[in-house]
N, CA, C and O atoms as a GROMACS GRO file, in nm:
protein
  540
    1UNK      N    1  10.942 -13.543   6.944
    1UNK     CA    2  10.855 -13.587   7.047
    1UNK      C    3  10.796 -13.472   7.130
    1UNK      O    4  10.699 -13.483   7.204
    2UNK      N    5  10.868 -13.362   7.109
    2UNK     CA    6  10.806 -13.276   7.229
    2UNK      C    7  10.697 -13.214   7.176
    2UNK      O    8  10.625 -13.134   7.236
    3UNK      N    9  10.683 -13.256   7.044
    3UNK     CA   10  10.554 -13.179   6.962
    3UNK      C   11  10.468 -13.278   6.996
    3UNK      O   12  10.377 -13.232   7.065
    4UNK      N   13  10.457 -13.409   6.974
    4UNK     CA   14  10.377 -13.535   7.054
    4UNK      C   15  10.334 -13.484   7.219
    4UNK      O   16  10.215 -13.477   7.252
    5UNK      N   17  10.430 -13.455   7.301
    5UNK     CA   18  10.368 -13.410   7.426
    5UNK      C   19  10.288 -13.272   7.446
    5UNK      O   20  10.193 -13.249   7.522
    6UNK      N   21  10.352 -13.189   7.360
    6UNK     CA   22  10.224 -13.098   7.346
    6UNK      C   23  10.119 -13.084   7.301
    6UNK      O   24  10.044 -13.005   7.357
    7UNK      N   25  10.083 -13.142   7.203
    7UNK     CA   26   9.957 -13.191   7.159
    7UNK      C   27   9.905 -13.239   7.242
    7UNK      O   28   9.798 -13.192   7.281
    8UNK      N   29   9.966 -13.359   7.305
    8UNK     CA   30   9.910 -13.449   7.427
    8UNK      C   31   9.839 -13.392   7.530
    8UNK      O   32   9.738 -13.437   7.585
    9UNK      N   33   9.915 -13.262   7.558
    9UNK     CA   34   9.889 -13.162   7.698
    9UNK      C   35   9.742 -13.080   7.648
    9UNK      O   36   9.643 -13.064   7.719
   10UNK      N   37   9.756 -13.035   7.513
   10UNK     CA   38   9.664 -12.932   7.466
   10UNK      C   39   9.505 -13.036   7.447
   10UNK      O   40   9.386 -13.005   7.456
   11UNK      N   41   9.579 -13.174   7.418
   11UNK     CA   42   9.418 -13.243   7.433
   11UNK      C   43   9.336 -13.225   7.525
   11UNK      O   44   9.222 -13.176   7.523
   12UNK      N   45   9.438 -13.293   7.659
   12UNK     CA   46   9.432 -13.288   7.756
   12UNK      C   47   9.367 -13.201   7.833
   12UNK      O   48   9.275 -13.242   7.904
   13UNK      N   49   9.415 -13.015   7.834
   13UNK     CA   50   9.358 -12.924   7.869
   13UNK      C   51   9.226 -12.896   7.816
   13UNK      O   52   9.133 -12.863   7.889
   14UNK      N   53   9.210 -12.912   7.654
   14UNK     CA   54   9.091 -12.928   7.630
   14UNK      C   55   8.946 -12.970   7.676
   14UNK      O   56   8.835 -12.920   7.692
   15UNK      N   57   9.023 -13.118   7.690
   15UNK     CA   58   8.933 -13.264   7.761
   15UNK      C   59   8.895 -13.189   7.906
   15UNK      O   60   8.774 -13.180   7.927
   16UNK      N   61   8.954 -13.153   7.974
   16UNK     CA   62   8.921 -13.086   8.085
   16UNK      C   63   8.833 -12.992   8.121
   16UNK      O   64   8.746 -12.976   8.207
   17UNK      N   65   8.887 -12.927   8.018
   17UNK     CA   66   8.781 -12.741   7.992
   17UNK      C   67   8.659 -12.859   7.962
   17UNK      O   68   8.575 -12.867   8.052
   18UNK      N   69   8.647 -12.921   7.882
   18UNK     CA   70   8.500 -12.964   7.849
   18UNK      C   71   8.426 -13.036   7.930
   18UNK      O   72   8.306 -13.062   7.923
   19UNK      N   73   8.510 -13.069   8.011
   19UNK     CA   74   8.468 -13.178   8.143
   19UNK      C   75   8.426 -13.065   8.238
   19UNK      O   76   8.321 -13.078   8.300
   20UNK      N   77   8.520 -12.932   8.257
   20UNK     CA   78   8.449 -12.854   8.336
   20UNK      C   79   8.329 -12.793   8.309
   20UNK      O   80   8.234 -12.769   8.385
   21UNK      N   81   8.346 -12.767   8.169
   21UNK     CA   82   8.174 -12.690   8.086
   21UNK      C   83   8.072 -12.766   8.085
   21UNK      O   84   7.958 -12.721   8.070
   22UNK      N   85   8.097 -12.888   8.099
   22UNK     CA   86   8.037 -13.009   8.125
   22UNK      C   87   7.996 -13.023   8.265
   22UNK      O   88   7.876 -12.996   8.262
   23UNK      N   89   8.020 -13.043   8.355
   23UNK     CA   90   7.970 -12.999   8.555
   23UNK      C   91   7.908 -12.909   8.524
   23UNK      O   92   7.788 -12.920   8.499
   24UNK      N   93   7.966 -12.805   8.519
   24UNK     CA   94   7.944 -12.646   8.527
   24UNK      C   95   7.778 -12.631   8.466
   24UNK      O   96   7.694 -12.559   8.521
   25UNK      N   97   7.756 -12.700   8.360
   25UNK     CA   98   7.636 -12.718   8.263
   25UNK      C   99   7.535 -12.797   8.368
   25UNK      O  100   7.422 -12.762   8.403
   26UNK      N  101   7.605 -12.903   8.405
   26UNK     CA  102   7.520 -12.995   8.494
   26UNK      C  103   7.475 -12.940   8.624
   26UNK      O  104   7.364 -12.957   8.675
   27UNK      N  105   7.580 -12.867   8.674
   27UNK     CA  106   7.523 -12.760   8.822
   27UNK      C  107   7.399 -12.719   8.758
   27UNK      O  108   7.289 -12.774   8.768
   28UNK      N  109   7.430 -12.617   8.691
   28UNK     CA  110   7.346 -12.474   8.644
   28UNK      C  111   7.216 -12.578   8.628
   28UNK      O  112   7.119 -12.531   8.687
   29UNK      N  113   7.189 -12.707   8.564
   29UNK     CA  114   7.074 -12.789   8.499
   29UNK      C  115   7.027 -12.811   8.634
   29UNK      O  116   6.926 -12.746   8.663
   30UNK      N  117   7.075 -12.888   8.726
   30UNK     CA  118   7.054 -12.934   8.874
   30UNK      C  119   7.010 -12.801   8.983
   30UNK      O  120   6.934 -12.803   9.080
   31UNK      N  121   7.076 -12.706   8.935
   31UNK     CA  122   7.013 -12.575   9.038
   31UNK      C  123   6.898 -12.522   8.986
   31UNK      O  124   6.811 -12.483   9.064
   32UNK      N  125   6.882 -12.512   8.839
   32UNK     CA  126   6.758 -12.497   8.791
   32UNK      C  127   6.609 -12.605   8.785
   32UNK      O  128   6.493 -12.563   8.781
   33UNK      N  129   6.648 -12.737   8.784
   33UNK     CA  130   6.533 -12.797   8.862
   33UNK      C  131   6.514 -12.823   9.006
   33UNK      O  132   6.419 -12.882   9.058
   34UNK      N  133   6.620 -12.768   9.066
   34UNK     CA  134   6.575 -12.768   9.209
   34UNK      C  135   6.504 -12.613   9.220
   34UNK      O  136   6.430 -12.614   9.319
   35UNK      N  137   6.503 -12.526   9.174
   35UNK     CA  138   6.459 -12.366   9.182
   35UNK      C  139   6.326 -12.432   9.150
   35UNK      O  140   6.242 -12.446   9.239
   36UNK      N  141   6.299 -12.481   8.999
   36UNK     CA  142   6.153 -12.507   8.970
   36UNK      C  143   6.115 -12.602   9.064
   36UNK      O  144   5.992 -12.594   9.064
   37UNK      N  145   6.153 -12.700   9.155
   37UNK     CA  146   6.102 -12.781   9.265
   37UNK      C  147   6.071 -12.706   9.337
   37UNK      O  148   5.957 -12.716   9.384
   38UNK      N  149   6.131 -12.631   9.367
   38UNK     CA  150   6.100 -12.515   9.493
   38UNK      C  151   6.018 -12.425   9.467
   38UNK      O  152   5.964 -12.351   9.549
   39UNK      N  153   6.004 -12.425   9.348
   39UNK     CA  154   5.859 -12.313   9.320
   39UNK      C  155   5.710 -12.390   9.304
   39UNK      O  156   5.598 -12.344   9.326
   40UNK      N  157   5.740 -12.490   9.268
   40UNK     CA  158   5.644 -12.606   9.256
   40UNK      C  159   5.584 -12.667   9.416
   40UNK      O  160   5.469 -12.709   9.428
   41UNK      N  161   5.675 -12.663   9.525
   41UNK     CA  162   5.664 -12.701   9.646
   41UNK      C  163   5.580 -12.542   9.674
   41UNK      O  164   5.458 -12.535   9.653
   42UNK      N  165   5.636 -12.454   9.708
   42UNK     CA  166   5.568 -12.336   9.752
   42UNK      C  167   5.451 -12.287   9.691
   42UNK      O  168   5.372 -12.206   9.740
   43UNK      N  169   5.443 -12.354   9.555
   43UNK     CA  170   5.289 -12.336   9.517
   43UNK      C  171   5.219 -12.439   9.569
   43UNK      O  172   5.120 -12.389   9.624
   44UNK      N  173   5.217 -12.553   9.581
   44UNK     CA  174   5.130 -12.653   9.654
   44UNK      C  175   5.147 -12.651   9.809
   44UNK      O  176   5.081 -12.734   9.871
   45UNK      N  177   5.221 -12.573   9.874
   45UNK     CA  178   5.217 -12.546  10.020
   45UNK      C  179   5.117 -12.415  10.050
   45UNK      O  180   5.050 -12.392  10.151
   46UNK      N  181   5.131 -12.336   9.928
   46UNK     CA  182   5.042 -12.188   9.954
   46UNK      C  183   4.906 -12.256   9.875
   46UNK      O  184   4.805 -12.202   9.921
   47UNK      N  185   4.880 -12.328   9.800
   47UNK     CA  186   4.721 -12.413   9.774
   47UNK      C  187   4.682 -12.470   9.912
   47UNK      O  188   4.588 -12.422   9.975
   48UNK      N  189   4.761 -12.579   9.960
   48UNK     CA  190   4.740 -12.681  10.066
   48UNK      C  191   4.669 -12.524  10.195
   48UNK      O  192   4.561 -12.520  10.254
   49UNK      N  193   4.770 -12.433  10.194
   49UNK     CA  194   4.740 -12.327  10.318
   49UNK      C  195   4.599 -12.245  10.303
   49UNK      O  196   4.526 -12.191  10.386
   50UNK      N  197   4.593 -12.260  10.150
   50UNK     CA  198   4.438 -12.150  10.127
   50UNK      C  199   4.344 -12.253  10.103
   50UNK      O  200   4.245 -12.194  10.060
   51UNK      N  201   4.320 -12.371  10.107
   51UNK     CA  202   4.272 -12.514  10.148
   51UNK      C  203   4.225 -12.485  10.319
   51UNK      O  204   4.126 -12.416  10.344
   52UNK      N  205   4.276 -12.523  10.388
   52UNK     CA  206   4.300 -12.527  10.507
   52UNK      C  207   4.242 -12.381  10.577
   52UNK      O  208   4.168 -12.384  10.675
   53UNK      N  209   4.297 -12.231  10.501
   53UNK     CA  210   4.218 -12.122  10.547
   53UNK      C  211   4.036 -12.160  10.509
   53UNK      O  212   3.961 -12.126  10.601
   54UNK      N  213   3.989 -12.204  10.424
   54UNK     CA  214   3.874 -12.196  10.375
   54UNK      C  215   3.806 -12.298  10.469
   54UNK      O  216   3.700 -12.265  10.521
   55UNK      N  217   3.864 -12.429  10.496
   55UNK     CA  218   3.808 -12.513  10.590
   55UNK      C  219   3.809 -12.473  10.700
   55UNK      O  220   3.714 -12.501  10.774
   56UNK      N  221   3.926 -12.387  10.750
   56UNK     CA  222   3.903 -12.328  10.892
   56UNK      C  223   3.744 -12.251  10.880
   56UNK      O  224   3.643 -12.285  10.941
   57UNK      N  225   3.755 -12.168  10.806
   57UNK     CA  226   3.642 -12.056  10.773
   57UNK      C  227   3.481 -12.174  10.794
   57UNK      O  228   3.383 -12.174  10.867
   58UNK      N  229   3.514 -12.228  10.725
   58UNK     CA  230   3.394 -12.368  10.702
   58UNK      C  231   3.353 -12.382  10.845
   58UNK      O  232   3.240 -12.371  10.894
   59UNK      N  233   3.475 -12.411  10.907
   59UNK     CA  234   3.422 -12.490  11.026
   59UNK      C  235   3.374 -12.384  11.169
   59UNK      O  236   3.312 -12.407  11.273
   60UNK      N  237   3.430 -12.277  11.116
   60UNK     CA  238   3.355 -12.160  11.256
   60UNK      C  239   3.208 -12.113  11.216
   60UNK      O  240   3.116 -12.086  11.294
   61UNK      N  241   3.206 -12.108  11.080
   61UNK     CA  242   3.084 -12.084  11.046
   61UNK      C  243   2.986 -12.198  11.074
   61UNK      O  244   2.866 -12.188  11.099
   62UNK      N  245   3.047 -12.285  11.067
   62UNK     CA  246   2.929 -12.480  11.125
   62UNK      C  247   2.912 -12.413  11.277
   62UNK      O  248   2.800 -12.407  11.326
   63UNK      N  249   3.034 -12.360  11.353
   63UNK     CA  250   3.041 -12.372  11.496
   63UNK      C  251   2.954 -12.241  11.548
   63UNK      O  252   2.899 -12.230  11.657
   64UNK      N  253   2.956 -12.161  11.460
   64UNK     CA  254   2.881 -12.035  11.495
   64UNK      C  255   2.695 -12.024  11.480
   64UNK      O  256   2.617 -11.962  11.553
   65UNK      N  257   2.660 -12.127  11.332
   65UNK     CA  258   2.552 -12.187  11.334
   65UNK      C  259   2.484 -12.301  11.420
   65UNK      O  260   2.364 -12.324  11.432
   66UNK      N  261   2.597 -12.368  11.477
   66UNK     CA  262   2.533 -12.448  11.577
   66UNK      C  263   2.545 -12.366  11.715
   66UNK      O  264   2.474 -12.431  11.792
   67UNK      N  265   2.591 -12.274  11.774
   67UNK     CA  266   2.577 -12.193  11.853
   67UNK      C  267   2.434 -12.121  11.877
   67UNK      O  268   2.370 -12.142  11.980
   68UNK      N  269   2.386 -12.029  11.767
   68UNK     CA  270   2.298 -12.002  11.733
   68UNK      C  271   2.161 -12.112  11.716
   68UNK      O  272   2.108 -12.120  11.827
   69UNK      N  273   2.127 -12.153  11.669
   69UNK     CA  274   2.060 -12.306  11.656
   69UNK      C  275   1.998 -12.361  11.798
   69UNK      O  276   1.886 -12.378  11.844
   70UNK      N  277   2.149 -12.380  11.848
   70UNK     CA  278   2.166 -12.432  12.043
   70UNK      C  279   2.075 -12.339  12.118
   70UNK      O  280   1.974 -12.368  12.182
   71UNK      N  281   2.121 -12.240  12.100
   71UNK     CA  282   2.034 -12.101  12.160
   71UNK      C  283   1.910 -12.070  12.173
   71UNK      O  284   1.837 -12.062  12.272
   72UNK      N  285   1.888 -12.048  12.024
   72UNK     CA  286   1.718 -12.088  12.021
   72UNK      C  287   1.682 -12.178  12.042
   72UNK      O  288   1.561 -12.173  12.066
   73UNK      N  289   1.753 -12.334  12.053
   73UNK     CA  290   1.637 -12.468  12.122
   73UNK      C  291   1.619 -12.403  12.248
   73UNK      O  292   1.507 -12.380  12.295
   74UNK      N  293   1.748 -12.367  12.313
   74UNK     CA  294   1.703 -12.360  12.437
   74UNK      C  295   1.570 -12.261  12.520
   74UNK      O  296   1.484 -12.293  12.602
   75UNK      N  297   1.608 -12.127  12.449
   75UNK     CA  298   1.515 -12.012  12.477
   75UNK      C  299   1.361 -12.067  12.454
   75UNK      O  300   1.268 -12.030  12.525
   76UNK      N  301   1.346 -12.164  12.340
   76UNK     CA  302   1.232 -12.248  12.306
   76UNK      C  303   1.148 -12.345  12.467
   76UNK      O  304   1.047 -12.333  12.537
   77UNK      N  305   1.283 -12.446  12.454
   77UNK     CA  306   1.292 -12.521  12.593
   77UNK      C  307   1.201 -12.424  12.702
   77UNK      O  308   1.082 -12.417  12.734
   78UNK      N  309   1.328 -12.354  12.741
   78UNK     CA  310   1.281 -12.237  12.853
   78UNK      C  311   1.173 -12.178  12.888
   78UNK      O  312   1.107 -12.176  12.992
   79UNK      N  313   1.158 -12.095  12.718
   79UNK     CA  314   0.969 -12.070  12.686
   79UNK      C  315   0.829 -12.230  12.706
   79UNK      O  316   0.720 -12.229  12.763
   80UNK      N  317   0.875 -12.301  12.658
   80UNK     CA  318   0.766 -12.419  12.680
   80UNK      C  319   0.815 -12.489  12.815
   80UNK      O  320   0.739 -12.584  12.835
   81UNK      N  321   0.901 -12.479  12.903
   81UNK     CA  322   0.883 -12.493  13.073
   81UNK      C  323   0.821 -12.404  13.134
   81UNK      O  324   0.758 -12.438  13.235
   82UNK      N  325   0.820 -12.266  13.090
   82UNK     CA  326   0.782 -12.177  13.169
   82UNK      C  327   0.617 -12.202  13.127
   82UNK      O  328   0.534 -12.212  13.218
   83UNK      N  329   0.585 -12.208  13.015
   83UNK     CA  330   0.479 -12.205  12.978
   83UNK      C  331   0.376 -12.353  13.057
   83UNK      O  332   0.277 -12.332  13.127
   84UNK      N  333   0.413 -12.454  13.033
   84UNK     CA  334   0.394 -12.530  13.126
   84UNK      C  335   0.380 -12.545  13.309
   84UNK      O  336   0.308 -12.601  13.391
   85UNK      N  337   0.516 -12.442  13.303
   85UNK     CA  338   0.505 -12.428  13.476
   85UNK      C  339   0.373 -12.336  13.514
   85UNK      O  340   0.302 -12.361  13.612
   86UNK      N  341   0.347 -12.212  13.413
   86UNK     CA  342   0.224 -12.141  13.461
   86UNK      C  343   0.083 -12.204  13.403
   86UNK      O  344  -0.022 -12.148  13.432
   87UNK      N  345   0.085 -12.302  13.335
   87UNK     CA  346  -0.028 -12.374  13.370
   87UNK      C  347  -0.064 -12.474  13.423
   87UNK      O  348  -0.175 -12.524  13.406
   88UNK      N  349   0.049 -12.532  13.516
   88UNK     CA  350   0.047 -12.620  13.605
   88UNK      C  351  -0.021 -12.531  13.737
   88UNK      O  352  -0.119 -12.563  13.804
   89UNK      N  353   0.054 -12.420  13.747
   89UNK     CA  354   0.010 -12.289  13.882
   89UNK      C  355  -0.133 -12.294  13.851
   89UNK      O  356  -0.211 -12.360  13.920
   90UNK      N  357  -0.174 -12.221  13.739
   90UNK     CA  358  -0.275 -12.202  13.673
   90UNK      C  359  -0.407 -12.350  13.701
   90UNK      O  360  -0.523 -12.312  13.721
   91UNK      N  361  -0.396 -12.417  13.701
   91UNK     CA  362  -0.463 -12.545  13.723
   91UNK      C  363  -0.483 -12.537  13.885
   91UNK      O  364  -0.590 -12.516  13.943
   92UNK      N  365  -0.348 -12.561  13.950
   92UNK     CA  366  -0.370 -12.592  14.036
   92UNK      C  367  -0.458 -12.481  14.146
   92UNK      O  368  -0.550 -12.500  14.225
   93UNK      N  369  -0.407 -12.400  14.120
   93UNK     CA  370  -0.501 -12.244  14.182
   93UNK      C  371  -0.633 -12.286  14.152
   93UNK      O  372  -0.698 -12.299  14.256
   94UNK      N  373  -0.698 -12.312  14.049
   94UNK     CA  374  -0.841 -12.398  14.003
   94UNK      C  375  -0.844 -12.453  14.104
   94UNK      O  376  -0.879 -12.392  14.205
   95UNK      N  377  -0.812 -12.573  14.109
   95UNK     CA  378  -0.805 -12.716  14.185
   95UNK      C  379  -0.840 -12.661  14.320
   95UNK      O  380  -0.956 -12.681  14.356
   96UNK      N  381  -0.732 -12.570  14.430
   96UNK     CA  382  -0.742 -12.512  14.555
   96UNK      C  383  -0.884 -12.431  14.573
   96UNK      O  384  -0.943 -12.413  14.680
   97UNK      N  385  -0.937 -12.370  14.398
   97UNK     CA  386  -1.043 -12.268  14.477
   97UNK      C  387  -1.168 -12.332  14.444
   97UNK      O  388  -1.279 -12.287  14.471
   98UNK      N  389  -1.140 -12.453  14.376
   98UNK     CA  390  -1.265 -12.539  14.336
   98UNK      C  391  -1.300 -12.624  14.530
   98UNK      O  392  -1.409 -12.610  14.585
   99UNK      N  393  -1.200 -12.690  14.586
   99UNK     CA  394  -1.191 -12.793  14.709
   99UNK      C  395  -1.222 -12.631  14.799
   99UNK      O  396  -1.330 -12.632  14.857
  100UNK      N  397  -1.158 -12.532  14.811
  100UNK     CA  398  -1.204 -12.420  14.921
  100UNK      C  399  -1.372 -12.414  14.921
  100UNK      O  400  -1.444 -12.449  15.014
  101UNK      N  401  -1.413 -12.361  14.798
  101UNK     CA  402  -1.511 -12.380  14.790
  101UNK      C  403  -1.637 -12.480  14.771
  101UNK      O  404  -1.747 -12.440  14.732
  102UNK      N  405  -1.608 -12.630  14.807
  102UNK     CA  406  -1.644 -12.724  14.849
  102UNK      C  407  -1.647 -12.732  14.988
  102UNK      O  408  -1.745 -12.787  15.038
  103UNK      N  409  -1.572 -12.695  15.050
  103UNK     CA  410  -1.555 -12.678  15.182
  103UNK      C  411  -1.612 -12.612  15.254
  103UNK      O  412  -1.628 -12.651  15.369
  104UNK      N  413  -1.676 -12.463  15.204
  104UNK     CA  414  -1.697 -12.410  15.260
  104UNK      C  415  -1.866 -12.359  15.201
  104UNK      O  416  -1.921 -12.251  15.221
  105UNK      N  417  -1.914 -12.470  15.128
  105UNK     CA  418  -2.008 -12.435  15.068
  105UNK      C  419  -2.123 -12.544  15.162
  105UNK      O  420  -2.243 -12.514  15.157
  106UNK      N  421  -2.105 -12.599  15.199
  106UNK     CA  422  -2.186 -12.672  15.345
  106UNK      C  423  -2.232 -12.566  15.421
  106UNK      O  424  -2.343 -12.555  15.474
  107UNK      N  425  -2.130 -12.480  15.425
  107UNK     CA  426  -2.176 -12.467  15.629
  107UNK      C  427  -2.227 -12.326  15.586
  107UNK      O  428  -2.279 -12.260  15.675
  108UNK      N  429  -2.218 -12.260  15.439
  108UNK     CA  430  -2.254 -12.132  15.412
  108UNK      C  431  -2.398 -12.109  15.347
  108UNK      O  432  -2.452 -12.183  15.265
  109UNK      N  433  -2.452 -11.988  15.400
  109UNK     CA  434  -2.610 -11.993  15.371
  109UNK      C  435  -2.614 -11.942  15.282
  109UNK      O  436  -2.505 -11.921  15.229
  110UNK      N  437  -2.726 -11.897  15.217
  110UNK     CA  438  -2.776 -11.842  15.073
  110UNK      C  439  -2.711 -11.696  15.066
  110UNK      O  440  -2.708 -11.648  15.180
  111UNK      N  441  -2.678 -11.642  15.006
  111UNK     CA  442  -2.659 -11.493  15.015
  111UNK      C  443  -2.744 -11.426  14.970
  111UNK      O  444  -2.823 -11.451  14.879
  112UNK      N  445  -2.728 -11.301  15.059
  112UNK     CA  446  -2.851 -11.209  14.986
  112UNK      C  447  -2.778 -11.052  14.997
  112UNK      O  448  -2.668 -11.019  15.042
  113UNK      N  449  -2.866 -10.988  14.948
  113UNK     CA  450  -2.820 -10.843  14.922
  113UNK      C  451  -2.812 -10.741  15.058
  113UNK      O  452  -2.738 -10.643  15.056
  114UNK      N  453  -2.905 -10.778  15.189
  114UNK     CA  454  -2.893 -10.739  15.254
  114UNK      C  455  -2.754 -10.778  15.367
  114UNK      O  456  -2.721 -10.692  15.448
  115UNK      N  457  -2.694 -10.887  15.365
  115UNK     CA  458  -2.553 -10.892  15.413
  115UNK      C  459  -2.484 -10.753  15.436
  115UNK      O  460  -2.527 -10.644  15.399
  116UNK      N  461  -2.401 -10.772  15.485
  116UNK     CA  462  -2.271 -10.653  15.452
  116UNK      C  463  -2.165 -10.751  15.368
  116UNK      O  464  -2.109 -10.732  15.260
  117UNK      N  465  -2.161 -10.864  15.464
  117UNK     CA  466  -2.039 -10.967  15.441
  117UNK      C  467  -2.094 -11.126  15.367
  117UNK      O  468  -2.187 -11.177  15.429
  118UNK      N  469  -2.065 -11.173  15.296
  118UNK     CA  470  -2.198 -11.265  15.284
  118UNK      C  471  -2.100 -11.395  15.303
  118UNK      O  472  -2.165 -11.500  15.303
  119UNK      N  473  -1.998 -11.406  15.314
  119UNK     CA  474  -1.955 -11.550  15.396
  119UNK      C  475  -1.963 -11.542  15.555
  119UNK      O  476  -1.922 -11.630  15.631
  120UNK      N  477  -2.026 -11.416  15.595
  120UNK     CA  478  -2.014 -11.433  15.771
  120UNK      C  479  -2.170 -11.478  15.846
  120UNK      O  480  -2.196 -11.500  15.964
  121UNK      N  481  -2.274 -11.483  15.704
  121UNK     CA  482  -2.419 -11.484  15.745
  121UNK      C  483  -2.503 -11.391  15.798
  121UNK      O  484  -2.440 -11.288  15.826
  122UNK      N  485  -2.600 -11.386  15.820
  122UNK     CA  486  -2.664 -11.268  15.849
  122UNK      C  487  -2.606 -11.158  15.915
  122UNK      O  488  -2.492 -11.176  15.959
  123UNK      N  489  -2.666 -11.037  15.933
  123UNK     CA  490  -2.658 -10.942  16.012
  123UNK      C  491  -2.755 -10.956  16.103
  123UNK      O  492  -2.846 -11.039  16.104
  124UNK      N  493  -2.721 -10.839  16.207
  124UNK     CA  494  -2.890 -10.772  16.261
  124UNK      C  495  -2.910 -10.676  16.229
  124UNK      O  496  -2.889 -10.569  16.286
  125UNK      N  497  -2.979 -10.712  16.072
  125UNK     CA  498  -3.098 -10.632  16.020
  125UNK      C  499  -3.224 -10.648  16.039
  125UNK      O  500  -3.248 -10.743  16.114
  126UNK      N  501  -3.313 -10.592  16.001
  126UNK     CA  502  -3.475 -10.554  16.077
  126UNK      C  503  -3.531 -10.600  15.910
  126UNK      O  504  -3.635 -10.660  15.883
  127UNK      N  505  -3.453 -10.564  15.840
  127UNK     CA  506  -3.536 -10.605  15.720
  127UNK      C  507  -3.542 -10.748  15.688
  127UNK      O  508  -3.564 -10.758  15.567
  128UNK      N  509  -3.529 -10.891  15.757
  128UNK     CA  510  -3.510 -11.039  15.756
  128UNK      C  511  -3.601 -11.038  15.808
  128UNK      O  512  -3.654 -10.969  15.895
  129UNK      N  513  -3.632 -11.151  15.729
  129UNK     CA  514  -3.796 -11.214  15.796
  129UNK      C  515  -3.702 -11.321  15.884
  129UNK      O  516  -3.594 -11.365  15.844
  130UNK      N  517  -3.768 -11.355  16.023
  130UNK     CA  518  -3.809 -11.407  16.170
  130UNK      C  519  -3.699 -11.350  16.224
  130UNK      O  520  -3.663 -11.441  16.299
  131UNK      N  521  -3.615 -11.255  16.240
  131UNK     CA  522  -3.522 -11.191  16.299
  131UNK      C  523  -3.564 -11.042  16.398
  131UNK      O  524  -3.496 -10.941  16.412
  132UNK      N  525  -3.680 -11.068  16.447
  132UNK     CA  526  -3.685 -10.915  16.520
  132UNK      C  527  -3.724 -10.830  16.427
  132UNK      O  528  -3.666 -10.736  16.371
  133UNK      N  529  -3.899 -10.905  16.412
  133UNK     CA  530  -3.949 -10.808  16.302
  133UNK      C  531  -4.007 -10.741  16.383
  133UNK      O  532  -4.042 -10.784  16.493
  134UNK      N  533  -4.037 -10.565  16.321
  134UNK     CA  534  -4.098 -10.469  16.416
  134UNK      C  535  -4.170 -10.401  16.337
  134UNK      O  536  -4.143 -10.347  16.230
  135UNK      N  537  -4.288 -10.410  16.410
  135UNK     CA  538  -4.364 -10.353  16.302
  135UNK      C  539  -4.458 -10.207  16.336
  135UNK      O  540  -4.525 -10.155  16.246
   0.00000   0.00000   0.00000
């Protein structure tokens, strides 16, 4: 019998060793698809990140073109107010020297060359006829 229990034992130890080569196999299988998970994750996290760099890039360049864009409406704007405001001035300066000179075109006599001043009316000059002609 004791040859029966040693056999028994040597199965035994066997069965074991193979049960351990067996885990041992299954670790090493399980650490190696978690390594390739993990390389598989860090490649689609470093895609997803150079994704995300390029859209950043996308979107300062939208923000830098609409900056620019903004700018010139405005300088545009600015230019066609101003342009407007000086021909509103422009008009109206018309308007003031058109009514001045309505105003003052009643009460003012003919001009002539002998004046000095010709909105103040005659002088006393000798050369006007009925003014102190001397002859």
């Amino acid at each position: 019998m004791p040859f029966i229990a040693l056999a028994s034992l040597v199965v035994g130890a066997y069965s074991a060793q193979q049960q351990r080569a067996q885990m041992s196999q299954a670790r090493d299988q399980a650490a190696q698809q978690s390594a390739q998970a993990a390389a598989q994750m860090e490649k689609q996290i470093s895609a997803q990140k150079a994704q995300a760099d390029v859209a950043r890039a996308t979107l300062d360049n939208s923000i830098a073109q609409s900056a620019g864009q903004k700018a010139k409406l405005e300088a545009e704007s600015q230019a066609a107010a101003d342009s407007m405001d000086a021909e509103r001035r422009k008009l109206g300066e018309a308007e003031a020297a058109r009514l001045k000179s309505l105003r003052r075109s009643g009460s003012r006599s003919l001009l002539s060359d002998s004046r000095l001043n010709p909105e103040l009316g005659l002088t006393n000059s000798t050369d006007t006829l009925g003014m102190g002609t001397s002859i």
